[in-house]
C-alpha positions in Angstrom: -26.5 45.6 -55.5 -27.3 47.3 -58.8 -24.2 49.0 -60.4 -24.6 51.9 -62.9 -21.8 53.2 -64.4 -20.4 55.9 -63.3 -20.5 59.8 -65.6 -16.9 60.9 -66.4 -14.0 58.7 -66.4 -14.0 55.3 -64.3 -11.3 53.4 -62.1 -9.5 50.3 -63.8 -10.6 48.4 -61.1 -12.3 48.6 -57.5 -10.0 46.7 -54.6 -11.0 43.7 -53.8 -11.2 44.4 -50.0 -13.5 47.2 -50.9 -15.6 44.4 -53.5 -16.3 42.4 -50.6 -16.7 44.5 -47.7 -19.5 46.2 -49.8 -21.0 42.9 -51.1 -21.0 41.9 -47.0 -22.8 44.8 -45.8 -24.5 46.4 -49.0 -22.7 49.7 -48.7 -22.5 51.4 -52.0 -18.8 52.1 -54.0 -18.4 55.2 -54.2 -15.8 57.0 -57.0 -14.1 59.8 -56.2 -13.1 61.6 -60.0 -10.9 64.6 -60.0 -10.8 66.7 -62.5 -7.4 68.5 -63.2 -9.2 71.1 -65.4 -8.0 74.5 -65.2 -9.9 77.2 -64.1 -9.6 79.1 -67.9 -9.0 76.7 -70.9 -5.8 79.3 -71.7 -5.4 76.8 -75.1 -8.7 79.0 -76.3 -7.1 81.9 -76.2 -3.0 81.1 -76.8 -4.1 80.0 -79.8 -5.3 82.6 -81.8 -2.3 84.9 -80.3 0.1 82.3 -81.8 -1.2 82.5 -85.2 -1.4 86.2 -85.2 2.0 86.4 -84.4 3.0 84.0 -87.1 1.5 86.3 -89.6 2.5 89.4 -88.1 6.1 87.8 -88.4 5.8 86.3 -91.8 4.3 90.0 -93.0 7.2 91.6 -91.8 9.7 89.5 -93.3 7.6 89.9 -97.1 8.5 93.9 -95.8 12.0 93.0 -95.3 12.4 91.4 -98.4 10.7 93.5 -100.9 12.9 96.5 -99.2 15.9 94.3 -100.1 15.0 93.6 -103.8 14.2 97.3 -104.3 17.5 98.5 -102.7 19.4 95.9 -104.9 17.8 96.9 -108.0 18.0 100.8 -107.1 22.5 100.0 -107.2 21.8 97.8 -109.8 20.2 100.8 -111.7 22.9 103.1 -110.3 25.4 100.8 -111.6 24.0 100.6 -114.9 23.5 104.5 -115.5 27.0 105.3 -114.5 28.4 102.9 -117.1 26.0 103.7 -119.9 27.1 107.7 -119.5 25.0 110.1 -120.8 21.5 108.8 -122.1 20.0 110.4 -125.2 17.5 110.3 -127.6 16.6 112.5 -130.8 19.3 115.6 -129.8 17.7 115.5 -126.4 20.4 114.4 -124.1 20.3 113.7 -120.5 23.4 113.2 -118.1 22.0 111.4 -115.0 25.0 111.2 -112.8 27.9 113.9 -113.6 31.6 113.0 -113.1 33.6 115.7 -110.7 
């Protein structure tokens, strides 16, 4: 009895009752492989969807910071003009917030 090996993946062992009942009659072993594959590799496409939503994500938290900074430095520059009172320069003067 010849033996080939077998494509795809191949059992650990063959039982010995099944060794020599096909050594007795010359039978041939056959391997039964199942394959557990899915019917659409989903990882193909799950994959690209992940890393668009990571960037959509990370984009809209650069958004959500630089819409923080600018509404901190917009009170900051309130702040500071309503301090500083009227601004002026050469005569020219300019009142930016008024007092009631």
């Amino acid at each position: 009895m010849s033996q080939h090996t077998p494509p795809g993946q191949m059992a650990p062992h063959i039982p010995a009752d099944a060794y020599h009942r096909a050594q007795a009659t010359g039978q041939p072993v056959v391997f039964v492989v199942q394959d557990n594959t899915a019917a659409f590799p989903w990882q193909r496409l799950l994959i690209p969807f992940a890393i668009a939503g990571a960037a959509a994500l990370g984009t809209w938290g650069v958004v959500a910071a630089l819409c923080w900074l600018m509404d901190v430095a917009a009170h900051t520059a309130t702040v500071i003009a309503g301090a500083a009172g009227p601004i002026g320069a050469g005569g020219i003067t300019l009142k930016l917030f008024s007092k009631k």
